[in-house]
C-alpha positions as CSV (number, residue, x, y, z in Angstrom):
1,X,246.9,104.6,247.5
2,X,245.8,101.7,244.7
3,X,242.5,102.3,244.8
4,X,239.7,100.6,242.9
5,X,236.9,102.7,241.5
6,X,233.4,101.7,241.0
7,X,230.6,103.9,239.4
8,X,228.2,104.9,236.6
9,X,226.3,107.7,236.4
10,X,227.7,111.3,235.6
11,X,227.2,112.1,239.7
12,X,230.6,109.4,240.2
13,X,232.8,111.3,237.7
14,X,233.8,113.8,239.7
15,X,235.3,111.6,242.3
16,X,237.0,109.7,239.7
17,X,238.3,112.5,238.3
18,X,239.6,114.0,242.0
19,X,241.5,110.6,242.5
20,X,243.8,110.6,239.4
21,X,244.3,114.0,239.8
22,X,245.4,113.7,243.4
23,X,247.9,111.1,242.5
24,X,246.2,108.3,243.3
25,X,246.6,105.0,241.3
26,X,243.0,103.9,240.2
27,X,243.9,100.6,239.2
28,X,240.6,99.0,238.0
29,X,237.2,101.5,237.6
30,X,234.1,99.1,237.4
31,X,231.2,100.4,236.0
32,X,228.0,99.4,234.8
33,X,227.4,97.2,231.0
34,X,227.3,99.8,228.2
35,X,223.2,100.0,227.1
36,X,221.5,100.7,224.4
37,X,221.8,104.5,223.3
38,X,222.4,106.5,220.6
39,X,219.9,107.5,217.5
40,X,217.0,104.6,217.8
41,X,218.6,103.2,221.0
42,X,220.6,100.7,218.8
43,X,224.3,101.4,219.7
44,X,225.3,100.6,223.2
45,X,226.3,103.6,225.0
46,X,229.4,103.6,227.2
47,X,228.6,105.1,231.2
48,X,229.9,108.2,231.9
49,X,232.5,106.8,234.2
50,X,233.3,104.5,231.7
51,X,234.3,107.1,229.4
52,X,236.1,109.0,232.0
53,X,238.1,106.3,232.9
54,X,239.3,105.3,229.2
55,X,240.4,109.2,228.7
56,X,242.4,108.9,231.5
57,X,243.8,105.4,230.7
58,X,242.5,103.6,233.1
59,X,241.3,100.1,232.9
60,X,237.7,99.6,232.5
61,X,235.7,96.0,233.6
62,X,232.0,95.9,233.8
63,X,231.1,92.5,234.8
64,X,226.9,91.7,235.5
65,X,226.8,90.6,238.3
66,X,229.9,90.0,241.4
67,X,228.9,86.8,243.0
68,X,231.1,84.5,240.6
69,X,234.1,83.4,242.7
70,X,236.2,83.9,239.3
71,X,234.6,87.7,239.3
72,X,236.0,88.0,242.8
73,X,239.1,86.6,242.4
74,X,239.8,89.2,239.6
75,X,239.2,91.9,241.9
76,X,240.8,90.1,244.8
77,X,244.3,90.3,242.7
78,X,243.9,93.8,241.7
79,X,245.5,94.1,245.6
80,X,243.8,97.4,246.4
81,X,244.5,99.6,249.1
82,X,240.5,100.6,249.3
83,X,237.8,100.5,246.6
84,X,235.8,104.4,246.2
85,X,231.9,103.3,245.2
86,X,229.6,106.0,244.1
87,X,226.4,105.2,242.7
88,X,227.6,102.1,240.9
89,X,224.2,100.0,241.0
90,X,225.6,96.9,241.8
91,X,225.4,94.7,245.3
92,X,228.7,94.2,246.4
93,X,228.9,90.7,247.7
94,X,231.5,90.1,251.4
95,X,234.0,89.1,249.5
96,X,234.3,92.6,247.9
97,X,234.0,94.3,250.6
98,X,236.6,92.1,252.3
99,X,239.0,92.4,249.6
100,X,240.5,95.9,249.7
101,X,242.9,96.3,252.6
102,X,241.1,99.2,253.7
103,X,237.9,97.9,252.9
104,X,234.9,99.8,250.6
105,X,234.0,103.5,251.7
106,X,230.9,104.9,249.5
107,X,229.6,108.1,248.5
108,X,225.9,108.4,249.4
109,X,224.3,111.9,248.2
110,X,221.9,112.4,251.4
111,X,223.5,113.3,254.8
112,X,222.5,109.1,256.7
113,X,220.5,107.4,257.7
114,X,218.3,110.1,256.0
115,X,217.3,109.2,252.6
116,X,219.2,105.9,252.4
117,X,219.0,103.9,249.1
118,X,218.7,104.7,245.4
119,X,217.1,108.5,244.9
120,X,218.2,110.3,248.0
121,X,218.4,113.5,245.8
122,X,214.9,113.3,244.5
123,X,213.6,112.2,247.8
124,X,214.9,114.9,249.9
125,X,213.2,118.0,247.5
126,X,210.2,115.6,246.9
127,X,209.7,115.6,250.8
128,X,210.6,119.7,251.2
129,X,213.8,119.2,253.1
130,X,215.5,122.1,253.9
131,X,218.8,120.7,253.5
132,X,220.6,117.8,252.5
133,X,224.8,116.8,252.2
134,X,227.1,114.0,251.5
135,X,228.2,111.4,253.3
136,X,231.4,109.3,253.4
137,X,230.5,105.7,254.7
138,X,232.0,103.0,255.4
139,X,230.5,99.8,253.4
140,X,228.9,96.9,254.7
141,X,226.4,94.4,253.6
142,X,223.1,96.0,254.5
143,X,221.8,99.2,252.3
144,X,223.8,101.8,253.3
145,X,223.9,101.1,256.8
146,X,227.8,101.6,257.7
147,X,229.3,103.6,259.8
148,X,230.0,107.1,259.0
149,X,233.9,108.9,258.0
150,X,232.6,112.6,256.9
151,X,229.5,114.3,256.0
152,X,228.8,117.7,254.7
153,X,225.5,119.7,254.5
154,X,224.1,122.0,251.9
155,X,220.5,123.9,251.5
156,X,218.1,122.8,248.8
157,X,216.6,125.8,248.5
158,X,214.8,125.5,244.6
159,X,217.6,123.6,243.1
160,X,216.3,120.9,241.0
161,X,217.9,117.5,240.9
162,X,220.0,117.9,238.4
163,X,221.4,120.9,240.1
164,X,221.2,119.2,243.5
165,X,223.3,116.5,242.3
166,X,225.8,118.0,240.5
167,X,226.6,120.2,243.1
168,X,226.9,117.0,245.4
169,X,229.2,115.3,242.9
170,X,231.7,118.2,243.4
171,X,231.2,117.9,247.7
172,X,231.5,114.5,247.4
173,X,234.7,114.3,245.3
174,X,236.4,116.9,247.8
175,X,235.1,115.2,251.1
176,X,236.2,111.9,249.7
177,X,239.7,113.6,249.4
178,X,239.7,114.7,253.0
179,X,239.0,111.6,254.0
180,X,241.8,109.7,252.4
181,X,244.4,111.9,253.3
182,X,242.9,111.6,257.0
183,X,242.0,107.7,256.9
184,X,244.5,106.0,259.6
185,X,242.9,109.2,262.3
186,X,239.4,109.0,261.3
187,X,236.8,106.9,263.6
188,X,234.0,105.7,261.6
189,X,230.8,106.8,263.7
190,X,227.9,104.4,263.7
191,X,224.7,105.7,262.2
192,X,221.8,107.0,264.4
193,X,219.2,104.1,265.3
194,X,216.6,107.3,264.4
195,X,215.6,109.2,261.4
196,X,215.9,106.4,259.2
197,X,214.1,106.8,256.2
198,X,214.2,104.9,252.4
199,X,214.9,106.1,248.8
200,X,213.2,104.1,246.9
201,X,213.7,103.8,243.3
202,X,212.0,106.5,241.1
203,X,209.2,105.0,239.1
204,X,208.2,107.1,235.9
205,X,204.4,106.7,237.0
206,X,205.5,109.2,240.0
207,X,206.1,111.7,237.2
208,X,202.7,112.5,236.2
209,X,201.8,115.9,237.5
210,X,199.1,115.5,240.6
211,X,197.7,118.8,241.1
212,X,195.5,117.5,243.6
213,X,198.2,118.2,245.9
214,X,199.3,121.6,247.1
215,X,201.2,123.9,244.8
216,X,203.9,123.7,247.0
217,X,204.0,120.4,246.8
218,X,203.6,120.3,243.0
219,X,206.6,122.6,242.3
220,X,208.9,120.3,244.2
221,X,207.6,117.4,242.3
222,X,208.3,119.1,239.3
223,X,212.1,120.0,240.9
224,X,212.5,116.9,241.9
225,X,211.9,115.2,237.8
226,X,214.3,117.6,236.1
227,X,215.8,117.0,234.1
228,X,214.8,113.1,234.5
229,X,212.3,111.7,234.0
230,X,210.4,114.9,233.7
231,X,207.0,115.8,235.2
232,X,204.5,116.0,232.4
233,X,201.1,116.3,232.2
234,X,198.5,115.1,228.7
235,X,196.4,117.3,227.1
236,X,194.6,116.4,223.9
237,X,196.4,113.3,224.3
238,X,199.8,114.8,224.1
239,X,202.0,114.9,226.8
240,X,203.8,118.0,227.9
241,X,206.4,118.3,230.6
242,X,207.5,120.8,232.4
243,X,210.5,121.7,233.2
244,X,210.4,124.9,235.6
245,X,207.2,126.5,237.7
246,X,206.1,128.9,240.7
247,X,203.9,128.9,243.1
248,X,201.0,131.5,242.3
249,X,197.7,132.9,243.5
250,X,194.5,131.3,242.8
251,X,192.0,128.4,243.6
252,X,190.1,126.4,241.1
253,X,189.3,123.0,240.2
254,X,192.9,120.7,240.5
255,X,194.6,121.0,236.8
256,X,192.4,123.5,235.6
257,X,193.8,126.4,233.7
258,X,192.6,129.9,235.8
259,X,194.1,132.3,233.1
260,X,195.9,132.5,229.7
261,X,199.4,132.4,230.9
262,X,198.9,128.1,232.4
263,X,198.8,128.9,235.4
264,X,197.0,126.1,236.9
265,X,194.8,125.1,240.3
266,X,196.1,122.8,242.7
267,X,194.9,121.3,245.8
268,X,195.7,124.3,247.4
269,X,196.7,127.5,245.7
270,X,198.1,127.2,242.3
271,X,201.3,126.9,240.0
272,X,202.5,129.2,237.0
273,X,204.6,127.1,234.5
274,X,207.2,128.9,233.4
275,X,209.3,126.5,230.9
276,X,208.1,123.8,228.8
277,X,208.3,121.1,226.4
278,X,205.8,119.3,224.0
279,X,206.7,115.6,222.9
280,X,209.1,115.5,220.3
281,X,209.9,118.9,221.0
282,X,212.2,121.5,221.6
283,X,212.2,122.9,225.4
284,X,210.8,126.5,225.5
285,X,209.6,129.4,227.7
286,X,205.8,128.7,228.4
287,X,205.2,132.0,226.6
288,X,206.3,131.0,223.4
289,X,204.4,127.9,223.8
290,X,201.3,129.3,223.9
291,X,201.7,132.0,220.7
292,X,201.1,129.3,218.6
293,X,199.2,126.8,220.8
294,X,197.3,128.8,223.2
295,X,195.4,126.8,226.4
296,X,192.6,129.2,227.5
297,X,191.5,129.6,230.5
298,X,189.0,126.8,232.6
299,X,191.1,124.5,230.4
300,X,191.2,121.2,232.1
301,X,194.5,118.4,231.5
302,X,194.7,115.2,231.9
């Protein structure tokens, strides 16, 4: 099939990858404006489709927006079987979703109309879900409101995010396989009027640590940053995040210290970090963190 590709982030390079080497012809992959990266943040940094795609020859565009009619003309003459989307973090206006032969079909990392929108992966372990999936959908102009092709299911468990999503890259990219070679039988299946619920955009304010919640709750948010942004708390004035906890024992005062070892009061019960890193920082076990800065216990953070 002549397929047009459209994603940034690393959680779309799998599928790109899959295409090419199933013999598809990716004839265009779209992707978002390189940004500002590098040492300082002054050299613009390529996405990581759009460094996929140049290794593999394939032409890159990354246009701002898609309303112009000279944008959509461009993409219109690219005559395209069907264009893949996954995560690409544009809106795609009628006209490109009209233009493929075979219209768009998107890869949404939460198993709809669960968890529609932008963070379905950090949403669903925020929230406790027990499990979670992929789904092949069918685009049209509301958020993630087409009708289904495929989904698959997998368990959270204590994955972080960055696990989570990985591993849903790799599903995705061998469901969206499936489903091409099975396109012409497949009967997209509308999405249940019940269960909806909203991803909404992380903001980095959500990352501060609230141990007036329960510890259960805590390690899930904590899950749910890593390895962006990062839950962090202050202390001193300098933040620290954390990058991996348990639940414990105890009962104290919320983000108060109720030993030598941080492991800190919650709502209810209490959480044991385990890995950690100061600003500026190498990430390190918690133990090694505290040899040469040591938080005694009734320790309160900020």
């Amino acid at each position: 099939m002549r397929i047009i590709f459209m994603g940034t982030p690393d959680f779309a390079v799998p599928a790109l990858a899959a295409l090419v080497e199933a013999g598809h012809e990716v004839v265009a992959a779209y992707t978002q404006p390189p940004r500002p990266g590098g040492r300082r943040g002054k050299e613009l940094t390529p996405s990581p489709v759009h460094k996929e795609a140049e290794t593999r020859g394939i032409e890159v565009r990354h246009p701002v927006s898609l309303k112009g009619a000279d944008e959509q003309a461009m993409f219109a003459a690219l005559e395209a079987d069907i264009a893949v989307v996954a995560a690409y973090g544009l809106i795609l206006p009628q006209a490109i979703l009209d233009a493929p032969r075979f219209g768009c079909l998107n890869i949404h990392a939460s198993i709809l109309p669960r968890w529609r929108g932008a963070a379905p992966v950090q949403r669903a372990i925020l929230a406790g879900d027990p499990t979670t999936g992929v789904t092949i959908m069918q685009m049209e102009a509301g958020l993630d409101t087409g009708p289904m092709l495929a989904t698959l299911r997998t368990t959270i468990d204590r994955k972080t995010a960055g696990e989570l999503t990985g591993e849903l890259a790799d599903k995705g990219a061998g469901l969206l396989l499936a489903t091409l070679r099975n396109l012409k039988v497949h009967r997209p299946v509308p999405q249940p009027e019940d269960g909806v619920t909203y991803a909404k955009k992380i903001d980095k304010a959500e990352a501060r640590i609230d141990f007036a919640q329960s510890a259960e709750a805590v390690e899930r948010q904590i899950r749910a940053f890593m390895p962006a942004p990062g839950a962090f708390f202050e202390l001193g004035g300098e933040r620290y995040k954390v990058l991996g906890a348990d639940v414990a024992e105890g009962s104290g005062a919320p983000g108060t210290t109720l030993d030598d070892v941080l492991t800190l009061a919650c709502g209810t019960g209490a959480i044991r970090i385990t890995r950690i890193q100061r600003a500026g920082k190498p990430a390190m076990d918690t133990a090694d963190l505290l040899r040469g800065r040591p938080i005694p216990a009734g320790t309160t953070l900020g």
